[in-house]
LOKEMAR-576822 format. One line per field, with one value per residue (C-alpha): residue in three letters; x, y, z. Coordinates in pm, whole numbers, plus 50000, padded with zeros to 5 digits. Layout:
BEGIN
aa	Ala  ...
X	X  ...
Y	Y  ...
Z	Z  ...
//
This chain:
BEGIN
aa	Unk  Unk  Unk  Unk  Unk  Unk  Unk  Unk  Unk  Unk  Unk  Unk  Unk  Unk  Unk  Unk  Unk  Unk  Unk  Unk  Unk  Unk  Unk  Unk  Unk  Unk  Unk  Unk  Unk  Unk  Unk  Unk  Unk  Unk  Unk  Unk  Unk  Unk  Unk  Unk  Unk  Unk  Unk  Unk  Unk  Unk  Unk  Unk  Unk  Unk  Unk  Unk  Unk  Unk  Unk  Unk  Unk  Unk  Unk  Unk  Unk  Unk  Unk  Unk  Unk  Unk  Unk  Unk  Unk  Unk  Unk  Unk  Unk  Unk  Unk  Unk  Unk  Unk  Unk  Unk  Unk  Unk  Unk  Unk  Unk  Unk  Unk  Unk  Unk  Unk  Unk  Unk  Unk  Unk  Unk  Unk  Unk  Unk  Unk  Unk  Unk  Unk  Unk  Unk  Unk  Unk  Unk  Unk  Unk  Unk  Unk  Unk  Unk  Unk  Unk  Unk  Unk  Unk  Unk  Unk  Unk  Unk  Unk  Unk  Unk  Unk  Unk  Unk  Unk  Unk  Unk  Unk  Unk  Unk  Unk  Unk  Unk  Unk  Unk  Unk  Unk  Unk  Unk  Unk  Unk  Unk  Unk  Unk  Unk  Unk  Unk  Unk  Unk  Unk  Unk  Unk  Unk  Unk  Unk  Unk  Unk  Unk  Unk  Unk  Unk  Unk  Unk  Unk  Unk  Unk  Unk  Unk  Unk  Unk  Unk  Unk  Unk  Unk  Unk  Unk  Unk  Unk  Unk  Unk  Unk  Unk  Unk  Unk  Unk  Unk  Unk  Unk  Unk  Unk  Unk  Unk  Unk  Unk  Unk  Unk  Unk  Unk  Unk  Unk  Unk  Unk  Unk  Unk  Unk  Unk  Unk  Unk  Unk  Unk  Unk  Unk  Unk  Unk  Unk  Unk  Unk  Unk  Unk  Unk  Unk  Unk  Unk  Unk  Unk  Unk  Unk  Unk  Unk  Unk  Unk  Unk  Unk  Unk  Unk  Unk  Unk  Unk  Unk  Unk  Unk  Unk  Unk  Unk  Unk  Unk  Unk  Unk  Unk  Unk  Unk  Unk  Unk  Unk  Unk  Unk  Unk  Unk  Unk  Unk  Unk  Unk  Unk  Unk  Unk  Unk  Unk  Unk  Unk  Unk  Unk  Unk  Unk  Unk  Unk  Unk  Unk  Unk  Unk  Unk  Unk  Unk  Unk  Unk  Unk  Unk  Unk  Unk  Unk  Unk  Unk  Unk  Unk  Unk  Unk  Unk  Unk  Unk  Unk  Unk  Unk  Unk  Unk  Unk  Unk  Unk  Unk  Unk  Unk  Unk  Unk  Unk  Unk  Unk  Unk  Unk  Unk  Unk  Unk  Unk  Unk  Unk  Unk  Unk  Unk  Unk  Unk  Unk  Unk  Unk  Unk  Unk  Unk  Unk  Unk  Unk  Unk  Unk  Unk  Unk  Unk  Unk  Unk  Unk  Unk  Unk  Unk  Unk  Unk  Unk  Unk  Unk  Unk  Unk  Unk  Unk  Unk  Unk  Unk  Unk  Unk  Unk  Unk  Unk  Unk  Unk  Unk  Unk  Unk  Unk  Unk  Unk  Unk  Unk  Unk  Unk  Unk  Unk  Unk  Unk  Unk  Unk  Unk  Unk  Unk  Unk  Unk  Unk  Unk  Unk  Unk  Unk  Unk  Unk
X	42683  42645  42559  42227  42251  41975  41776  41906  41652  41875  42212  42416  42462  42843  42839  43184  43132  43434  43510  43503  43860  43911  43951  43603  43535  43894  43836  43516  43658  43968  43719  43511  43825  43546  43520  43183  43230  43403  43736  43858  44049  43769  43597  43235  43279  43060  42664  42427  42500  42658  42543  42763  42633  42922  42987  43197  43318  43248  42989  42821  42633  42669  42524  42821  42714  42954  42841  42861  43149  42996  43176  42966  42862  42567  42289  42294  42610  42292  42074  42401  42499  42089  42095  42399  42258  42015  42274  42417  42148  42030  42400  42476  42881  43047  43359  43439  43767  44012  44236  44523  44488  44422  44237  44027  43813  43510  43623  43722  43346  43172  43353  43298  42916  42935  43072  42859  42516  42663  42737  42924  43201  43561  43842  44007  44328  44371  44672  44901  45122  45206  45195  45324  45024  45085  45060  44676  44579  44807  44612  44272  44323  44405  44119  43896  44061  44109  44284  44536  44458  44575  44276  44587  44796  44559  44779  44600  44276  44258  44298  44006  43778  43874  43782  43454  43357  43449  43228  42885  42943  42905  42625  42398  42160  41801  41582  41445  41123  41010  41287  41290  40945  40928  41148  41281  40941  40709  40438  40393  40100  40153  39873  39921  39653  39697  39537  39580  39883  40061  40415  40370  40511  40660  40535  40662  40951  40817  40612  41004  41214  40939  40963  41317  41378  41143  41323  41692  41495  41414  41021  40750  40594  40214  40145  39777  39558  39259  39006  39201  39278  38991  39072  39466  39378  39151  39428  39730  39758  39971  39847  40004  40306  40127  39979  40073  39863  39880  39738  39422  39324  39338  39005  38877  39187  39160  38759  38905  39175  39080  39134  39429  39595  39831  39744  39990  40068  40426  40362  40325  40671  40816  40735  40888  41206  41340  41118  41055  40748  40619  40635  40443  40171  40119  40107  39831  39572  39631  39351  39083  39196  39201  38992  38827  39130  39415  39677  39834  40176  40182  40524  40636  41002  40986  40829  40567  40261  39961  39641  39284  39347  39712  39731  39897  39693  39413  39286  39444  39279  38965  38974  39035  38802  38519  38643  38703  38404  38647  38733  39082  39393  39659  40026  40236  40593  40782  41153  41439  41207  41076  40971  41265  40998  40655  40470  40193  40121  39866  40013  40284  40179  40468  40492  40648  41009  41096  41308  41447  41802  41829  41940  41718  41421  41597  41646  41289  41146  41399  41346  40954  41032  41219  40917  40704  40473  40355  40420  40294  40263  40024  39941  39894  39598  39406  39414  39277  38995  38915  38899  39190  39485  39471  39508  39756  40016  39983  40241  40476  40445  40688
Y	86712  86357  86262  86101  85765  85672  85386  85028  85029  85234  85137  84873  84511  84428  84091  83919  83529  83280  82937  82993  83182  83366  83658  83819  84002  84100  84242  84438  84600  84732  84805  85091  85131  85006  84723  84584  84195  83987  83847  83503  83225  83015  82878  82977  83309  83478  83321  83577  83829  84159  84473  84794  85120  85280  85562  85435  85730  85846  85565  85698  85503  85103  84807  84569  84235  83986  83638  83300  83051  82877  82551  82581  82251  82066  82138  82500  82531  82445  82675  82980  82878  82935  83235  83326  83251  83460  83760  83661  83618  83988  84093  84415  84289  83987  83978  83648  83638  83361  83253  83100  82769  82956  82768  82409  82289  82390  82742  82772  82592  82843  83161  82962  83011  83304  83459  83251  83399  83715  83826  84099  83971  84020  83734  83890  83702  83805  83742  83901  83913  83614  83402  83429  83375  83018  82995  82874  83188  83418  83274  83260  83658  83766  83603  83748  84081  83919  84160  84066  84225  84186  84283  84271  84552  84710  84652  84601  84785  85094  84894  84705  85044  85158  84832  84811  85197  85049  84789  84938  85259  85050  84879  85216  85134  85205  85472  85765  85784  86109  86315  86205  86284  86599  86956  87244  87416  87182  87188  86800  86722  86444  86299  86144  85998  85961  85641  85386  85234  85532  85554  85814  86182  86106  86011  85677  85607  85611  85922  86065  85919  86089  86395  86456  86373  86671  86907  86764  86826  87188  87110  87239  86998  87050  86792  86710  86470  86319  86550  86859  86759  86957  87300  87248  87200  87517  87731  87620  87887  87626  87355  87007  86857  86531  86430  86122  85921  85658  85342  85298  85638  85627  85585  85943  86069  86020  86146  86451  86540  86699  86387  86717  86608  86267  86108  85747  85611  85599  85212  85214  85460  85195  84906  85134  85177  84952  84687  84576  84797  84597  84272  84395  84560  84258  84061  84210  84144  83746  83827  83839  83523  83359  83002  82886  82770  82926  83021  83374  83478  83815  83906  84183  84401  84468  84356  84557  84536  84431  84664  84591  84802  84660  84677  84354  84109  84206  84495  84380  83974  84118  84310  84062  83809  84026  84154  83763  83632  83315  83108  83194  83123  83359  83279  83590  83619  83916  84033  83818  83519  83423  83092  82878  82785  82929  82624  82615  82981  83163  83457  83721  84061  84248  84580  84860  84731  85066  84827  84590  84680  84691  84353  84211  84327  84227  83872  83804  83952  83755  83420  83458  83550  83191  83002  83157  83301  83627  83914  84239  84497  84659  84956  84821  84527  84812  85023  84751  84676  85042  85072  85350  85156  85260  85654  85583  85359  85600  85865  85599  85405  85593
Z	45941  45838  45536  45468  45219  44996  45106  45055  44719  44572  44624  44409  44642  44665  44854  44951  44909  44898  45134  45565  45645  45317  45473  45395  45665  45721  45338  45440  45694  45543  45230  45493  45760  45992  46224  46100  46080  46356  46258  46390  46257  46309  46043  46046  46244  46025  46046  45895  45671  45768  45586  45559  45393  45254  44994  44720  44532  44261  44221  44547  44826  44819  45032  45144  45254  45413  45391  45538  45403  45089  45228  45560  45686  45880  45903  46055  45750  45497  45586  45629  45242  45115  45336  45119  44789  44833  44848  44555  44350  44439  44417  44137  44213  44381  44534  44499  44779  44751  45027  45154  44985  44648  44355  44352  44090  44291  44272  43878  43864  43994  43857  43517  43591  43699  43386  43174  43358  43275  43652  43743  44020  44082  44185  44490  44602  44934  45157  44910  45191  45306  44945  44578  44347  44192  43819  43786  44006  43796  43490  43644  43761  43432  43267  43458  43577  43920  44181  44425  44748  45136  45386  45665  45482  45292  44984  44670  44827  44604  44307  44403  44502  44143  44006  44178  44099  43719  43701  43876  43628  43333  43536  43585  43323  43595  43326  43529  43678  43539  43456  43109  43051  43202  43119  43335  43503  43436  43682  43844  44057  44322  44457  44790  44980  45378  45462  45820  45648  45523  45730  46014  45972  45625  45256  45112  44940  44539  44650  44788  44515  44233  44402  44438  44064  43985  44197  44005  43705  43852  43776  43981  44213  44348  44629  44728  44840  44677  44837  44780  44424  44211  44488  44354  43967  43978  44168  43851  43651  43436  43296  43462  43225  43486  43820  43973  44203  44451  44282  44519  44440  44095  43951  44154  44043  43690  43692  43864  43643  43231  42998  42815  43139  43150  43409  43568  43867  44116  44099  43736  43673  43877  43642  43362  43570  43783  43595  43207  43087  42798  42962  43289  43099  42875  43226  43340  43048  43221  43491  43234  43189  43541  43589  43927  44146  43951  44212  44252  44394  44529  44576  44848  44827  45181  45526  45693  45965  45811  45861  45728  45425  45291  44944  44884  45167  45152  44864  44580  44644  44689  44371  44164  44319  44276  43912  43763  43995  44033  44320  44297  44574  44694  44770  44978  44981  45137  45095  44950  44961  44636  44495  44319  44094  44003  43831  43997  43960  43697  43800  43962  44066  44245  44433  44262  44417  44583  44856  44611  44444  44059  44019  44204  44035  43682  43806  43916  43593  43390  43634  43546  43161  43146  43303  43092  43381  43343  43610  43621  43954  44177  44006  43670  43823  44004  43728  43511  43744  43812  43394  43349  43242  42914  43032  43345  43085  42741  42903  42955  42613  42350
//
């Protein structure tokens, strides 16, 4: 039976950068004893990036990416070297891979910078075989734990697995959802509206990811829907620990429920998680604040179809422009785009992230924190509007 890995959300990024012909792709596939990338001596073989799911043990499932040389040239080059940039920036651990011609100035630059922004990443000194390490490599590996490796032999390759599995340990630091807040048979309701843009024959993946962290925590889980909600309260012959609700069905949700009853939100867990609490719910007190023209950026972890009833499009403008009563313009970006600078927003409001990696969702919330703009998420701007943010963020505030 084959093993089922968690969704790319929830794996650690490991992306392989270094000049054309280090030998990255040589490296990832000796890394998963799989032929995923294409291996040539010519520079440039690799054009967009390659991702590998692998298991990593005992860290568990990971996301390999191999990426385009970041010496690519023209104007094709340009546009490989932002495609890889935007790995790396949403990267939990580099592999930065040297090759055959060893250290420049460019090089010791960059792994300078990295270590200065605090980035996790390894210097792997590949070809092992074929060259003795001169004495500014030797220097450069043991300042910053470099590993010498060859991708033809696989010498040097275990080292680096052990390595690796070191370094995202330390880097585990996502809080739980819920399992912190609840205890061993607790009764959790999960409310989970079925709607035109809910995913066909399965629930979504906060609504999944909440869920399963109940059953590790060997709660009880109740799942409803809306409708059905005040039928499954009336049936419990325990009283809910909490019920969780889909953000756009909050407001009946929270009339439904007994105010002895916590009541949140998956989006709002989310911002506690993978996100910076504090920070987001402070955000969100900005739309009271909103003038005629101010611009919003509304910021996507993942691409979808849009219906007449998305969330981010289209419910979540139209909320606020008939809450502020402003004349107020929306900006959309989706995936690993996101602005390099926000200075013309008022605003951020992100999804809960479910499809963005840890350090991903740390970077944006730190890239807004340094230009000052304030960001908050989905769930916490309709439960303003609908008048129950107060109740939905007091389980989560310790």
């Amino acid at each position: 039976m084959t093993k089922q890995l968690p969704h790319k959300g929830m794996r650690p990024v490991i992306a392989l950068i270094g000049k054309r012909n280090a030998g990255k792709s040589s490296l990832l596939n000796r890394l998963t004893d799989e032929a995923v990338s294409i291996v040539s001596d010519t520079p440039g073989t690799t054009t967009d990036a390659v991702m590998k799911a692998y298991e990593l043990i005992p860290v568990g499932a990971v996301s390999f990416y191999d990426t385009a040389g970041l010496d690519d040239k023209g104007k094709l080059g340009k546009l490989r070297v932002e495609a890889t940039n935007k790995i790396i920036k949403c990267a939990d651990l580099i592999l930065y891979v040297i090759g055959k011609d060893g250290l420049d100035e460019k090089t010791e630059k960059e792994l300078r910078e990295m270590e200065a922004a605090d980035r996790a990443f390894i210097p792997v000194f590949n070809f092992s075989d074929k060259r003795r390490l001169d004495k500014d490599s030797n220097a450069v590996k043991a300042l910053y734990n470099g590993v010498n490796v060859s991708a033809k032999t696989g010498d040097g390759i275990e080292e680096l697995k052990q390595r690796m599995a070191e370094i995202l340990a330390k880097k585990d630091k996502q809080k739980s959802l819920i399992s912190d807040i609840i205890s061993e048979k607790d009764v959790v309701v999960l409310v989970t509206p079925i709607d035109t843009a809910a995913p066909k024959g399965r629930l979504i993946m906060p609504q999944v990811q909440v869920l399963r962290e109940v059953l590790d925590k060997h709660g009880i889980v109740i799942t409803t829907q809306t409708e059905e909600l005040s039928k499954t309260l009336a049936s419990l012959k325990q009283k809910p620990k909490l019920v969780i609700t889909d953000s756009q069905a909050v407001q009946a949700v929270s009339e439904i429920v007994p105010n002895t009853v916590p009541v949140t939100t998956f989006s709002i867990l989310f911002a506690r998680a993978k996100w910076n609490f504090m920070p987001m719910l402070e955000g969100v007190k900005t739309i009271k604040k909103l003038k005629n023209n101010d611009r919003i950026l509304i910021a996507e972890g993942c691409s979808h179809r849009l219906t007449c009833e998305d969330i981010g499009r289209i419910k979540i403008p139209n909320l606020i422009k008939q809450y502020t009563k402003k004349e107020l313009n929306f900006d959309f970006c989706v995936g690993q785009d996101f602005p390099k600078s926000l200075k013309k927003y008022a605003l951020v409001i992100h999804c809960g992230g479910c499809m963005l990696n840890q350090a991903e969702a740390t970077r944006r919330i730190k890239f807004c924190q340094k230009q000052n703009m304030p960001i908050t998420n989905y769930g916490m701007v309709i439960s303003l509007i609908k008048g129950v943010l107060d109740r939905v963020s007091a389980p989560l505030i310790k």
